[in-house]
C-alpha positions as CSV (number, residue, x, y, z in Angstrom):
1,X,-25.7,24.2,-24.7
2,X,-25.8,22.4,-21.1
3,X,-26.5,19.3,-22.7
4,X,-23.4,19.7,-24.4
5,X,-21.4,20.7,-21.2
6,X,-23.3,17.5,-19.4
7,X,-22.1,15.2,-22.0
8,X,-18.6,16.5,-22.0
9,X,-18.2,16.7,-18.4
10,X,-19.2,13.3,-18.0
11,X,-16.6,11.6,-20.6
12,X,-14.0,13.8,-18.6
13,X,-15.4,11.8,-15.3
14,X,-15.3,8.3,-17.3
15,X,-12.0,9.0,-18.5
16,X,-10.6,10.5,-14.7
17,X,-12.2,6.8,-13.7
18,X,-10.1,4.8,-15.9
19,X,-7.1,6.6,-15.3
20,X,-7.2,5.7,-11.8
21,X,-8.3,2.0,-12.7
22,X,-4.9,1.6,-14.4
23,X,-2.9,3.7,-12.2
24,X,-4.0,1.1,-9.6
25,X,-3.5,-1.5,-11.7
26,X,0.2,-1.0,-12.7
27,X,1.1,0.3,-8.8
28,X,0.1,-3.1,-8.2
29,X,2.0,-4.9,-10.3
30,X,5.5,-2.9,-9.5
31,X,4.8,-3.3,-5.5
32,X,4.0,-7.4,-6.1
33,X,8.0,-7.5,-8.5
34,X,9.7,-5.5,-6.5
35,X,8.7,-7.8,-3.3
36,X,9.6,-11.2,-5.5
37,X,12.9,-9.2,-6.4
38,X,13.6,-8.3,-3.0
39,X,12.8,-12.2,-2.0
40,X,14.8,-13.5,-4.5
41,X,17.4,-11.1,-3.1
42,X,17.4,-12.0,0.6
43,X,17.2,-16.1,-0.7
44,X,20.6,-15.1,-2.6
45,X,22.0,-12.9,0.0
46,X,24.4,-15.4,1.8
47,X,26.0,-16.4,-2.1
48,X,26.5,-12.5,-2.6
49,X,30.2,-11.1,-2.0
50,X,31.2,-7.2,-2.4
């Protein structure tokens, strides 16, 4: 029976791990487009009219 709860507890950890791995991961890649977007922004800004 503890065995079982051992086992299970640690495929919950391994899984809580990769979760965060790929949270990381895709938080990454939004902050890196939104900074070229907001570049490329700033390089048009002087062309922009409202």
């Amino acid at each position: 029976m503890n065995e079982k709860i051992f086992k299970t507890l640690g495929q919950i950890g391994a899984s809580g791990i990769v979760v965060g791995i790929i949270t990381v991961i895709v938080g990454v890649s939004v902050g890196v487009v939104s900074i070229v977007s907001g570049a490329r922004a700033l390089k048009l800004k002087g062309k922009i009219m409202i």
